[in-house]
C-alpha positions in Angstrom: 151.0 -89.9 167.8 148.6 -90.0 170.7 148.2 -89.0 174.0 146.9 -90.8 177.1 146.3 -90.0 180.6 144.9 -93.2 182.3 143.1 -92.0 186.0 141.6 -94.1 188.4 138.0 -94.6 188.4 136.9 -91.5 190.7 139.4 -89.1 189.8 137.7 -85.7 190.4 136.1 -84.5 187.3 137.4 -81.0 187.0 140.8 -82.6 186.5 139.8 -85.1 183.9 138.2 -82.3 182.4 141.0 -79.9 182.5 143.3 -82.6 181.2 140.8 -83.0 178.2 140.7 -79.3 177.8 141.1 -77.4 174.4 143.8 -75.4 177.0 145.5 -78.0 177.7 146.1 -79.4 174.5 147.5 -76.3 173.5 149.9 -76.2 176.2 151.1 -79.7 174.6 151.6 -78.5 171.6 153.6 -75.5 172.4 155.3 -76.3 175.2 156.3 -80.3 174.5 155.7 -81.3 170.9 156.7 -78.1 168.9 159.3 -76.9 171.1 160.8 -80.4 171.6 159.7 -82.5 168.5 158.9 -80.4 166.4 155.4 -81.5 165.8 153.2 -78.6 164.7 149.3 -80.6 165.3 147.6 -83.0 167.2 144.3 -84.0 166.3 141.6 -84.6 168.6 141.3 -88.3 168.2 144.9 -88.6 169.5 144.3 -86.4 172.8 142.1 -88.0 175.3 141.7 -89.3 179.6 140.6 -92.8 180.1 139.1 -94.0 183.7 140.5 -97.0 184.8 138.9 -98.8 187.4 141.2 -101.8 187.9 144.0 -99.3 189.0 143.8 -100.9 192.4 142.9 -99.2 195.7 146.5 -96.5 195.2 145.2 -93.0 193.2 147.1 -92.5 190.2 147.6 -90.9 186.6 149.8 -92.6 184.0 150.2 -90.3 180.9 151.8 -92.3 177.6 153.0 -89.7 174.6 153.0 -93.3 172.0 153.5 -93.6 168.4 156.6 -91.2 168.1 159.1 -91.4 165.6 162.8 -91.6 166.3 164.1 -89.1 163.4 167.2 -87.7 162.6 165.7 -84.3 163.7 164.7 -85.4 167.3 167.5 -86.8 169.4 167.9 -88.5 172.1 168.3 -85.4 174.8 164.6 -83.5 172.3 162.7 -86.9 173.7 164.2 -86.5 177.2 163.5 -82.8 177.1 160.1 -83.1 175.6 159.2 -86.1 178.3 160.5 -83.7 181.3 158.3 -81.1 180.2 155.2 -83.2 179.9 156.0 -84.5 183.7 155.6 -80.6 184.4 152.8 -79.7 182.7 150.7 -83.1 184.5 152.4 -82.3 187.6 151.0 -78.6 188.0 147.5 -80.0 186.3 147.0 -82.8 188.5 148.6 -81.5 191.8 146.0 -78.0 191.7 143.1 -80.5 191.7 144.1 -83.7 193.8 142.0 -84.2 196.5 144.4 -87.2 197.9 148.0 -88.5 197.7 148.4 -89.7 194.0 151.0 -91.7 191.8 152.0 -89.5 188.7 153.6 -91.6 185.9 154.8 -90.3 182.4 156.5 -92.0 179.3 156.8 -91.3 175.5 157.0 -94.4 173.7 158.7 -94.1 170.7 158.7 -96.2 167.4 162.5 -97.1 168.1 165.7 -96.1 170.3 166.2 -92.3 169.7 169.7 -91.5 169.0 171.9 -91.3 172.0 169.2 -93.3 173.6 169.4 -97.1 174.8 165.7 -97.7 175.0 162.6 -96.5 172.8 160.9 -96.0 176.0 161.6 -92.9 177.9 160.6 -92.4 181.1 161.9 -90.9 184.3 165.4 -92.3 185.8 165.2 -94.0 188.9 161.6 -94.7 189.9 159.5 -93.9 187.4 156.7 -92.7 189.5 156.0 -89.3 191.5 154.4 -88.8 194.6 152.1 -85.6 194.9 150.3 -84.4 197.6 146.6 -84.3 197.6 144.5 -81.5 199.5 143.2 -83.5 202.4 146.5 -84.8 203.3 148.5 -80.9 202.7 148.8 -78.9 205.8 146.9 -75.4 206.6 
């Protein structure tokens, strides 16, 4: 299992690294993979931010959960569950340090369809993108 969050090349570096935090991590743990797939560890080599510089000229952060098992004990609605809480752990992250309107993207990838499920990716319905607000452009 790993853990990904791709950021364009000049993402402020107190938010690359508070997403590479030991806090953060933590947060992960407890609040998406034990309470949702009940995964108790993560080791370090599968946690990590990588700066992309050929995300074009639109700020973004695309977080990937990959390499997760569709099991008998994680259904369908755990892996929705699990991907909705990871969209709100990024969102408050990234929104408390962007400095400009971003793109926020996040998927688990899992090894096959989860039961319930038509597709092993999950990601958000609809658009599968998020607008948030950076500083400069926020009103006083």
């Amino acid at each position: 299992m790993k853990l990904k969050a791709v950021l364009q090349n000049g993402a402020p570096e107190k938010l690359i690294e508070k997403l590479q935090s030991d806090e953060f991590r933590e947060e992960v743990l407890n609040f998406v993979l034990a309470k949702h797939l009940h995964v108790l560890s993560m080791g370090p080599a599968e946690f990590y931010v990588q700066k992309c510089d050929f995300a074009g000229t639109r700020p973004m952060c695309e977080a990937r959960l990959t390499g997760v098992s569709a099991t008998p004990e994680r259904t369908g609605k755990d892996f929705l569950e699990a991907r909705e809480a990871l969209q709100g752990l990024y969102y408050r992250i990234v929104s408390s340090y962007a400095t400009s309107d971003l793109q926020l993207m996040v998927s688990i990838m899992a090894d096959s369809a989860p039961e319930g499920l038509s597709s092993p990716l999950i990601e958000r319905e609809g658009d599968a993108a998020i607008w948030i607000r950076g500083s400069s452009s926020r009103k006083p």
